[in-house]
C-alpha positions as CSV (number, residue, x, y, z in Angstrom):
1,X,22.5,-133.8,-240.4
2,X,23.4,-137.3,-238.7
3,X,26.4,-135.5,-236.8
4,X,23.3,-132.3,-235.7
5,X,21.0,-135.1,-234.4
6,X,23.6,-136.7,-232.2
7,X,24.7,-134.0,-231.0
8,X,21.2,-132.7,-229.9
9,X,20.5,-136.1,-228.6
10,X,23.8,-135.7,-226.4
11,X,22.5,-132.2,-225.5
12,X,18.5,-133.3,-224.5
13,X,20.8,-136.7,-222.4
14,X,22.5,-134.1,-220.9
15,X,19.2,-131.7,-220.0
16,X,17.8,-134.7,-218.8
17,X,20.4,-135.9,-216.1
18,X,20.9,-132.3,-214.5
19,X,17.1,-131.8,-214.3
20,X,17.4,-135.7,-212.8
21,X,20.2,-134.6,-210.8
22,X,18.2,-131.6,-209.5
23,X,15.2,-133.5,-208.4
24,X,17.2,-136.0,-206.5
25,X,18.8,-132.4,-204.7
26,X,15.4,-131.4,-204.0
27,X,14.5,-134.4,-203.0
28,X,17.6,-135.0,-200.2
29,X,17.3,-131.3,-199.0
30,X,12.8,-131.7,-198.7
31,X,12.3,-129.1,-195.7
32,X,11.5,-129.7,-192.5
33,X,8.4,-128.4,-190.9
34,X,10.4,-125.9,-188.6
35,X,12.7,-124.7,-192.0
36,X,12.6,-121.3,-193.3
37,X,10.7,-120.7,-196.5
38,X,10.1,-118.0,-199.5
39,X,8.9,-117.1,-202.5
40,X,11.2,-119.3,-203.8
41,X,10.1,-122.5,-202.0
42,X,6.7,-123.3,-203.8
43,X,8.4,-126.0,-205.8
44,X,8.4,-127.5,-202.4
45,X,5.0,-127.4,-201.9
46,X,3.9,-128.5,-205.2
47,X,6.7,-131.7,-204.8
48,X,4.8,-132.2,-201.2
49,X,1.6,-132.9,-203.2
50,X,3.1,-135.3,-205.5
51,X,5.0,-137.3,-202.2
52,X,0.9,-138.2,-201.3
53,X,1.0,-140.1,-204.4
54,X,0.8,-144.5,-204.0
55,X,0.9,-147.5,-205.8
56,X,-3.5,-148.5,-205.8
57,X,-2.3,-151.5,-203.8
58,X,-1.7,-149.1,-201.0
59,X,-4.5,-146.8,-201.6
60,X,-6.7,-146.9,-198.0
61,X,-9.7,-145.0,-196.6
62,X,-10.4,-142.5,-193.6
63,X,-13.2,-141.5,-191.9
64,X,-13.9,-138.7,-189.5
65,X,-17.0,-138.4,-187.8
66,X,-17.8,-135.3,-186.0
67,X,-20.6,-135.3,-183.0
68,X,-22.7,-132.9,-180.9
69,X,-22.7,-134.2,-177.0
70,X,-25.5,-133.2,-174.4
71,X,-25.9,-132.8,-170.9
72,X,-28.9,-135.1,-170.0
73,X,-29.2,-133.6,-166.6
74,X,-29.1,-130.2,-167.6
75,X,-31.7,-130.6,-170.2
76,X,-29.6,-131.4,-173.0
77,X,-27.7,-128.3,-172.9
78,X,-24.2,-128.8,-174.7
79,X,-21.4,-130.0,-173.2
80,X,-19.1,-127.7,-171.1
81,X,-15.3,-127.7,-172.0
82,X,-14.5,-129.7,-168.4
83,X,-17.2,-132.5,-169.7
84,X,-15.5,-132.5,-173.3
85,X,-12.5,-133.1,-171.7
86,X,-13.7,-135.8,-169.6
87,X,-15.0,-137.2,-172.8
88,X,-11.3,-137.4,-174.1
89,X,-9.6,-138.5,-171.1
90,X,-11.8,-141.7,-170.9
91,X,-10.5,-142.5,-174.3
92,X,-7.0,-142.5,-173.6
93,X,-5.1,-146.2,-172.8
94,X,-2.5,-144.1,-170.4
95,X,-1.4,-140.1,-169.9
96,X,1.0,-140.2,-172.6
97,X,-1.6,-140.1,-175.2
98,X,-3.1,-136.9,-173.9
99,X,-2.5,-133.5,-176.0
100,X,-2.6,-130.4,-174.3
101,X,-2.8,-127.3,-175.2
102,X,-1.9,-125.2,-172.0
103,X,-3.9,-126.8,-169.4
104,X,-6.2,-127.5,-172.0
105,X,-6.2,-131.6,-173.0
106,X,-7.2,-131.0,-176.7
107,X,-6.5,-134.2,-178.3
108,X,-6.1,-138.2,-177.8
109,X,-4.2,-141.0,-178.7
110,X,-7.4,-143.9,-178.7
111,X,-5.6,-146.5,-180.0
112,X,-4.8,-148.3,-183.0
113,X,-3.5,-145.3,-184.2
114,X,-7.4,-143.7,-184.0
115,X,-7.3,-140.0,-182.7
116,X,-9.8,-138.0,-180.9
117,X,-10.2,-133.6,-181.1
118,X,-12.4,-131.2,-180.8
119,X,-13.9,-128.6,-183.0
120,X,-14.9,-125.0,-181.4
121,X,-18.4,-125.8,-180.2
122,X,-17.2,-128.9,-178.0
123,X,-17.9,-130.9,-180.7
124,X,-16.0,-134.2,-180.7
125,X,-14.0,-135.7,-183.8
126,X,-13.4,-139.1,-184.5
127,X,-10.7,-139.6,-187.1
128,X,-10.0,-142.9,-188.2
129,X,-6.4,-144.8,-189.1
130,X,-6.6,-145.4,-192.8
131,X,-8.0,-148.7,-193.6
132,X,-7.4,-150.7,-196.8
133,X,-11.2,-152.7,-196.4
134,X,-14.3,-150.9,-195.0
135,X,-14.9,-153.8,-192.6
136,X,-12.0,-152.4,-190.7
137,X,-13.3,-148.8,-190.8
138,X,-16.5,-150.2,-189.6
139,X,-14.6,-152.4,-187.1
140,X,-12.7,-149.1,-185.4
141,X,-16.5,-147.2,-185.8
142,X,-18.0,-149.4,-183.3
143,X,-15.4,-149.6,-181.6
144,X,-15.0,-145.8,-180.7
145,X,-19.1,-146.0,-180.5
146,X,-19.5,-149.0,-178.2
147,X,-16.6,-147.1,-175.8
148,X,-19.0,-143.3,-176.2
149,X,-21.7,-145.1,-175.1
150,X,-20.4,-146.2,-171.9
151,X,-19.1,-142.8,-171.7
152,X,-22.4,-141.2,-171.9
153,X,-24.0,-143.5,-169.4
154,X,-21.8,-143.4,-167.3
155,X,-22.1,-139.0,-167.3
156,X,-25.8,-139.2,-168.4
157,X,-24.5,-137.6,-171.7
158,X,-26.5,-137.8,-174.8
159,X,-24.6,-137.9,-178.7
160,X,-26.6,-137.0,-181.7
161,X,-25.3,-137.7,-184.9
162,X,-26.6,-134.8,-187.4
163,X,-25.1,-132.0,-189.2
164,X,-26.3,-128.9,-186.8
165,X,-27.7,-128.7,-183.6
166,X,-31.1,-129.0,-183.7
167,X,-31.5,-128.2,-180.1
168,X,-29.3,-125.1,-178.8
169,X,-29.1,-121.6,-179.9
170,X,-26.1,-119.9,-181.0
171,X,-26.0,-118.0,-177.6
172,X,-26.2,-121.4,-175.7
173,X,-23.0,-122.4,-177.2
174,X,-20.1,-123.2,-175.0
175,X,-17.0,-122.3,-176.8
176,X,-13.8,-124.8,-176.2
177,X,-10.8,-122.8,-175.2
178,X,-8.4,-124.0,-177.6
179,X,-6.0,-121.2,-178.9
180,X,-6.2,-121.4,-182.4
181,X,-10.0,-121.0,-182.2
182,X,-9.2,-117.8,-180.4
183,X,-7.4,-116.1,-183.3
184,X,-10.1,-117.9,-185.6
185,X,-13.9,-117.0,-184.2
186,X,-13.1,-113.0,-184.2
187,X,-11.2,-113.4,-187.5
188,X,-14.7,-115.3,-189.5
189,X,-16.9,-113.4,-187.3
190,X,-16.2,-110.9,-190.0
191,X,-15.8,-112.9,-192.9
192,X,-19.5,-114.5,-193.0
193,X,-22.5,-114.2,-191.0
194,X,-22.8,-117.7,-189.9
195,X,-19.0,-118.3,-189.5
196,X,-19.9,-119.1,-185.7
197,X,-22.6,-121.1,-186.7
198,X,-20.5,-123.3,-188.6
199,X,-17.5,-123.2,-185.8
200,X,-20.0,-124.4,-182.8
201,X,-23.3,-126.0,-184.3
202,X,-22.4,-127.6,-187.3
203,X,-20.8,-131.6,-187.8
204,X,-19.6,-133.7,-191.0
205,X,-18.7,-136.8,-191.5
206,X,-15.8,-137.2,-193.9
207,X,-14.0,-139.3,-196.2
208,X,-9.8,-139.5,-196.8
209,X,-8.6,-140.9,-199.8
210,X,-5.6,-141.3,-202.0
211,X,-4.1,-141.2,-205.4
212,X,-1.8,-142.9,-207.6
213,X,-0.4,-139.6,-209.8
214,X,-0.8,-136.4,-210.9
215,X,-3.7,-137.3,-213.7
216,X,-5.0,-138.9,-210.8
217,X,-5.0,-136.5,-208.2
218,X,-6.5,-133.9,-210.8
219,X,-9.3,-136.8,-211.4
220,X,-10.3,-137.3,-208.0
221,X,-9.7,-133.5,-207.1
222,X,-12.3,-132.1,-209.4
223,X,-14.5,-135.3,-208.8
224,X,-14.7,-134.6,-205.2
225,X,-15.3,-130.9,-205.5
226,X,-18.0,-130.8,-208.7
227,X,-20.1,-133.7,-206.8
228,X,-19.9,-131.9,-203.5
229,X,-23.2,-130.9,-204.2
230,X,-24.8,-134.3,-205.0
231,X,-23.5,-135.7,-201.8
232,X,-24.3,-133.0,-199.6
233,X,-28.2,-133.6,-200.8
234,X,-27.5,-137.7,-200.8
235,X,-26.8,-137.4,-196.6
236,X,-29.1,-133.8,-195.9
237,X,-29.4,-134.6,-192.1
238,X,-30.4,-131.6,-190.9
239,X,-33.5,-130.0,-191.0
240,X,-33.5,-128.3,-187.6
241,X,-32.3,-124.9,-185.8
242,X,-33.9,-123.9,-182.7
243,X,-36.3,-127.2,-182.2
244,X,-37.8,-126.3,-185.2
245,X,-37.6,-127.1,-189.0
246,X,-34.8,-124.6,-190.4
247,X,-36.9,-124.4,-194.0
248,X,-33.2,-126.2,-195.3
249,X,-32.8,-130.3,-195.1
250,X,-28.9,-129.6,-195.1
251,X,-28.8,-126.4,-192.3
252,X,-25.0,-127.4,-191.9
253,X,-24.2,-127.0,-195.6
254,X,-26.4,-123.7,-195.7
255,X,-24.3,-122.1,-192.8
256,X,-21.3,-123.1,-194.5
257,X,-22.2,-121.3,-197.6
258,X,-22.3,-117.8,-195.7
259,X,-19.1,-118.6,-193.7
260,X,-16.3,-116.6,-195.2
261,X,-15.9,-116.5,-199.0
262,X,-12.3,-116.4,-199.2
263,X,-12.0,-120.4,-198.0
264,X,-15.3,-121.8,-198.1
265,X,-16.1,-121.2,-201.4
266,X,-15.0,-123.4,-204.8
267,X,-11.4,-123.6,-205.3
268,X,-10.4,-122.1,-209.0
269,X,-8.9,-125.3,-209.7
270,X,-12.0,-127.3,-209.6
271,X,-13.8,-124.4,-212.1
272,X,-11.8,-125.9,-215.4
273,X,-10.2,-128.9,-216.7
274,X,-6.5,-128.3,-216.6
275,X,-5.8,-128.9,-212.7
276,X,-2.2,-129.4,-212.1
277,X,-0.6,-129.3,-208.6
278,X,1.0,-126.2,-209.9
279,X,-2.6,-124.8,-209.9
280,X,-3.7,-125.6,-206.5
281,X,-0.8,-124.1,-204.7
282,X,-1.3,-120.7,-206.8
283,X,-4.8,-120.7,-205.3
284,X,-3.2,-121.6,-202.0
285,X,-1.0,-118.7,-201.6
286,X,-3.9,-116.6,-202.6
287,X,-6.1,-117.3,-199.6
288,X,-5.6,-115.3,-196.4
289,X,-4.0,-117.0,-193.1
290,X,-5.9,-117.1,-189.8
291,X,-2.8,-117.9,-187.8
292,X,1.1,-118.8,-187.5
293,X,1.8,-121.1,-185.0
294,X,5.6,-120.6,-182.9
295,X,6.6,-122.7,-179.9
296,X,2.9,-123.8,-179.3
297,X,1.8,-120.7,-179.5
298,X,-1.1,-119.4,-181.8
299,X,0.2,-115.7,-183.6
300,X,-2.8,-113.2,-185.0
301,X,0.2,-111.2,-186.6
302,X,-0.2,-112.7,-190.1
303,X,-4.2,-113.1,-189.8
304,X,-5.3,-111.6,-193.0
305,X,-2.6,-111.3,-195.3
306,X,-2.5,-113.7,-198.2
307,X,0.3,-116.7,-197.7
308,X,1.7,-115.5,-200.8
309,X,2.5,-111.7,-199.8
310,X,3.6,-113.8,-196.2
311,X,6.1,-115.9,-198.2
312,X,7.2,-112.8,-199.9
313,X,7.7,-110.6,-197.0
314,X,6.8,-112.2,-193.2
315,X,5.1,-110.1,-191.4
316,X,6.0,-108.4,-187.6
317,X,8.9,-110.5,-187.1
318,X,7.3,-113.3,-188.3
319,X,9.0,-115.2,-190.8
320,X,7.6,-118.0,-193.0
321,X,8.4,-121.5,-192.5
322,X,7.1,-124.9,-194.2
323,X,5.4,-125.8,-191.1
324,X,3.2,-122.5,-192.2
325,X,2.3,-124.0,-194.8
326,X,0.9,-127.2,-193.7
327,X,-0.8,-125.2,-190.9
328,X,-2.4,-123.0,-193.6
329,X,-4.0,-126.2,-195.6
330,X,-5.8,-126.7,-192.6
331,X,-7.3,-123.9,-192.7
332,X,-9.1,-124.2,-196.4
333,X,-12.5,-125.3,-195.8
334,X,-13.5,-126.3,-199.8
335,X,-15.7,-129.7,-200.0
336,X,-12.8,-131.8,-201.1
337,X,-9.5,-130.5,-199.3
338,X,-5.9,-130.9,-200.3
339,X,-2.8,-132.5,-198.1
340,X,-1.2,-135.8,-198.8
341,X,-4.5,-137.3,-199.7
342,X,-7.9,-136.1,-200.5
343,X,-10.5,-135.2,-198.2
344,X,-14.0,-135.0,-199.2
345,X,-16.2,-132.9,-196.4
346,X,-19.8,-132.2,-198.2
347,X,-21.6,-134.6,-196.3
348,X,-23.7,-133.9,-193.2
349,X,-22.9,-136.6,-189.9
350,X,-24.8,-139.2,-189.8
351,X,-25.5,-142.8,-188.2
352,X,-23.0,-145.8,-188.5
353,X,-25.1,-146.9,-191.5
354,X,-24.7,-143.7,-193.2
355,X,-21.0,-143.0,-192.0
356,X,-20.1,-146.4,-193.7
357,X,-22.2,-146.2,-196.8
358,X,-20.3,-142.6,-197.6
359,X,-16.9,-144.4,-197.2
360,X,-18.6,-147.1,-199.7
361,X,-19.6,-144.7,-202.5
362,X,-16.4,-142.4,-202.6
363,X,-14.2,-145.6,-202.7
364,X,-16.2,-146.7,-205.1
365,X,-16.2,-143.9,-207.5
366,X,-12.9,-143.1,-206.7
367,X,-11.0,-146.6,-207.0
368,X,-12.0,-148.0,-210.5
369,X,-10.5,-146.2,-212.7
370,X,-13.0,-147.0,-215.7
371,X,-16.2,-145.7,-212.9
372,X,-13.9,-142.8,-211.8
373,X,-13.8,-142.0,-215.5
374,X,-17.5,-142.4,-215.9
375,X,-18.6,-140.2,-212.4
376,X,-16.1,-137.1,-213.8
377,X,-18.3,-137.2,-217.1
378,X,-21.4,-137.0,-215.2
379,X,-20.4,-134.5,-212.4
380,X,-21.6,-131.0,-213.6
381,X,-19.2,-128.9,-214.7
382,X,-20.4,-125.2,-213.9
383,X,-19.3,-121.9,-214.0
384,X,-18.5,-120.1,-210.3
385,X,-21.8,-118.3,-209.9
386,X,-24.2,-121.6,-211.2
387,X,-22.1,-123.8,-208.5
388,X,-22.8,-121.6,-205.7
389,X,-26.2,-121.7,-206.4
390,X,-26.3,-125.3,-207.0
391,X,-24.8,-125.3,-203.6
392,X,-27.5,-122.9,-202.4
393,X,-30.6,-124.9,-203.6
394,X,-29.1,-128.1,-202.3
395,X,-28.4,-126.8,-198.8
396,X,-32.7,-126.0,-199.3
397,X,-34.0,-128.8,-201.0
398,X,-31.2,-131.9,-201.1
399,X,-32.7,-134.4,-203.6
400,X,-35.2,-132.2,-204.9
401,X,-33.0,-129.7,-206.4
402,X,-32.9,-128.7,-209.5
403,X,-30.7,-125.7,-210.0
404,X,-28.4,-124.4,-213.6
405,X,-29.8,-127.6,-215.7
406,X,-28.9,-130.1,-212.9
407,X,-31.3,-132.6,-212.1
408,X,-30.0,-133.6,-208.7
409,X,-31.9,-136.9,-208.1
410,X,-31.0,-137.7,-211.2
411,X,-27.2,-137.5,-211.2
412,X,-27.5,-138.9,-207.1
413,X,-29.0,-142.3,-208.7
414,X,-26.6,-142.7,-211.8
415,X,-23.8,-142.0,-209.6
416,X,-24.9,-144.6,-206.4
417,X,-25.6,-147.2,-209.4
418,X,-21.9,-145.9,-210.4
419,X,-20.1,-146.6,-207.1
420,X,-22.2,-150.0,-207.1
421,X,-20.4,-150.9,-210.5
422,X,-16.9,-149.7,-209.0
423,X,-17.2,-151.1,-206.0
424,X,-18.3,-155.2,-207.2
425,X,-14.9,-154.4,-209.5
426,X,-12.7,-153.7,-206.9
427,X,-13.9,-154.9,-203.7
428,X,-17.0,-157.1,-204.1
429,X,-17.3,-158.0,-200.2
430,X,-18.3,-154.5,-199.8
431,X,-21.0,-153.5,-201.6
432,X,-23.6,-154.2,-199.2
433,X,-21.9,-151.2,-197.5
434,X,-24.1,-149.5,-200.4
435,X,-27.6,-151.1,-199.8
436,X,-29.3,-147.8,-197.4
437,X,-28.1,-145.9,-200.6
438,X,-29.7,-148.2,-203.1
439,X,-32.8,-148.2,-200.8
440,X,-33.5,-144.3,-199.9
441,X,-31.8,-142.6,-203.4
442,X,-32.9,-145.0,-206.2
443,X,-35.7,-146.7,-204.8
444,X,-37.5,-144.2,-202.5
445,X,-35.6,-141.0,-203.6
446,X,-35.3,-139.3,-200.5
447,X,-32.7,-138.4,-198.0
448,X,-32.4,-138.6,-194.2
449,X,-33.6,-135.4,-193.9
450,X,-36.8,-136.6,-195.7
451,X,-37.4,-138.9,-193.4
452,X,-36.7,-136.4,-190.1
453,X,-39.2,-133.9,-191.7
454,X,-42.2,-136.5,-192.1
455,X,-41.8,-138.1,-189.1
456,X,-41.9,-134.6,-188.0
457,X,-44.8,-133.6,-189.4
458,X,-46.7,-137.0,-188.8
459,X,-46.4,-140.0,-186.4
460,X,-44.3,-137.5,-184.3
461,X,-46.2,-135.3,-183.8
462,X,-43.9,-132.2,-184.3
463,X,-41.8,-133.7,-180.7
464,X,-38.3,-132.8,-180.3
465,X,-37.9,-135.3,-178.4
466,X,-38.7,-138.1,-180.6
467,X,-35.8,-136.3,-183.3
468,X,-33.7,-136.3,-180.4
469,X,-34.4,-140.2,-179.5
470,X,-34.5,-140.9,-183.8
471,X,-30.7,-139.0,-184.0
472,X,-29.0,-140.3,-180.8
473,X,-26.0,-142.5,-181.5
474,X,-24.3,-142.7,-178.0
């Protein structure tokens, strides 16, 4: 029996240095972006999930903040792709950190390792280095807001910071010519009947954050997702289409919701309890592509097919590579997205105040282990249907909603009191950050679309104008 144990022990000790052996292999032979891949490459993507993982002393926070721009001498018509351009270029410290695409300058450098894009409807993007302390985030905010301002006086431009245009109509939309929105507007055209709403009138702001490990990742993964809802109604900012109430607080999250099922809608992984890596590439492969990208060109060949029957086959020439796959991440709209890190996208844009205090409550829940423990307990845990209409009545009613046995105001004030608690843990300097929470969820229980909507219906006097003057950031 002794000499059966050793020898099974010399046999696992064996196991154990190949499978070592054939990490480290995998490891030194990682793909490049341009490298073929198949069916048998998935490992790759599920290892390329685990490389995101860091030690909590290096964990750091995005932001990106998404805004609508005006033309104040054309009655605040939306910017034309020239203007959006000369947006950008004003940004840039010298031509090298300009991106085109074509003739097209798509992208900037802005310094500090701070970029600047733009979404289909001209809408620009601010997207933030990585910060380890929100007083740095804040720092670069102003920053990139004090530099839009003299932008916009300068052009007699006009930046609102809301989550859909309250002003212009879907036909008064000036599309950017960017090429991958060329292959993507027919495509969602017929995958949802707002898809174009959400390409040209909708903005977010959004939070990046990281994770440590795999129980982690699954943590903050099914977090992000299952309080989607909750934060959506915590930062409803926009209760207007057409200069007029929409009859939603959050029309941005409402458009969103009839966009196109197949990417918009709640990942499978987020529906139970056992998320692994392994899971969330299986989902992956099992949404359709909108584009391959070659040689800086954008190819409609695989738009439709599934990633996995891609992988498996390529398609008109085409063949798969691990830049595909990257490419393709991009292109899954869920509330908390996937890459290296985690992004968290439920929340409409908002002011500087708001901007900073949704930085302050995911870190918060996210960061302390013992409060990120605490906020998965409380987020509800629904089946597919009761989450899309938990979705549904929160895109109508933000705080007031009360859909599938969730209390909405309810869970909003536990968790704000939650991310509080987290945040004196692990970064006591920056709970203030948290106060306009504190202030409008537990003490007044309303949310900035509450205050649009009776200012609307009172001291305003039903004026666009004064929405436009209350909303203007730059």
């Amino acid at each position: 029996m002794v000499h059966d144990k050793t020898t099974r022990q010399d046999s696992c000790a064996d196991t154990n240095i190949a499978v070592a052996a054939e990490e480290s292999a995998a490891r030194d032979s990682f793909p490049l972006l341009t490298d073929p891949v198949s069916e048998d490459s998935t490992p790759f993507f599920v290892e390329n999930l685990k490389r995101g993982a860091k030690s909590q002393s290096d964990w750091m926070c995005g932001v990106e903040l998404e805004l609508f721009g005006y033309d104040l001498r054309r009655d605040y018509a939306r910017l034309t792709p020239q203007q959006v351009q000369r947006v950008l270029a004003g940004f840039a410290p010298n031509s090298n950190d300009l991106v085109y695409d074509g003739n097209v300058l798509i992208e900037v450098d802005a310094g500090q390792m701070n970029r600047l894009t733009v979404e289909p409807g001209g809408q620009i993007e601010f997207s933030g280095a990585p910060q380890r302390k929100l007083q740095d985030v804040e720092r670069e905010l102003k920053r990139y807001l004090a530099r839009l301002h003299e932008i916009a006086e300068a052009e007699c431009l006009a930046f609102l910071a809301v989550g859909f245009d309250p002003l212009r109509t879907l036909e008064e939309q000036r599309w950017f010519p960017k090429a991958r929105y060329e292959i993507m507007r027919p495509y969602l055209a017929k995958r949802g009947r707002r898809a174009w709403d959400m390409m040209t009138r909708t903005c977010a702001a959004q939070a990046s954050l990281d994770y440590g490990s795999v129980e982690d990742l699954a943590k903050k993964f099914l977090l992000g997702n299952r309080l989607a809802p909750i934060i959506t109604a915590i930062f409803a900012n926009s209760p207007f289409e057409n200069g007029r109430p929409s009859g939603y607080k959050s029309t941005r999250a409402a458009a969103w919701l009839d966009t196109d099922p197949d990417r918009t809608c709640i990942p499978k992984p987020a529906l139970t309890d056992d998320f692994t890596p392994e899971s969330f590439v299986s989902y992956a492969l099992d949404v359709p592509m909108i584009f391959a990208q070659r040689n800086g060109r954008y190819l409609d060949a695989p738009t439709g097919m599934k990633f996995g029957d891609f992988l498996a086959h390529g398609c008109d020439g085409v063949q798969p590579t691990f830049g595909d796959w990257a490419d393709h991440l991009t292109t899954l709209f869920t509330d908390a997205r996937l890459k290296q890190h985690i992004e968290l996208r439920s929340a409409d844009c908002g002011n500087l105040q708001l901007t900073l205090a949704l930085q302050a409550l995911w870190k918060g829940l996210m960061y302390d282990p013992a409060t990120l423990n605490e906020a998965l307990r409380l987020a509800p845990r629904l089946n597919h249907v009761d989450a899309l209409l938990l979705r549904e009545a929160v895109a109508r009613d933000a705080l007031d909603a009360k859909q599938a046995g969730v209390n909405v105001l309810a869970i909003a004030k536990e968790i704000v009191t939650l991310a509080v608690n987290g945040l004196n843990r692990i970064a006591p300097d920056e709970v203030s950050y948290l106060d306009l929470l504190h202030q409008q969820v537990i003490e007044d229980s309303i949310s900035p679309a509450d205050v649009l909507l009776r200012n609307w219906y009172g001291a305003w006097n039903s004026s666009m104008s004064r929405v436009v003057e209350h909303l203007r950031i730059a």
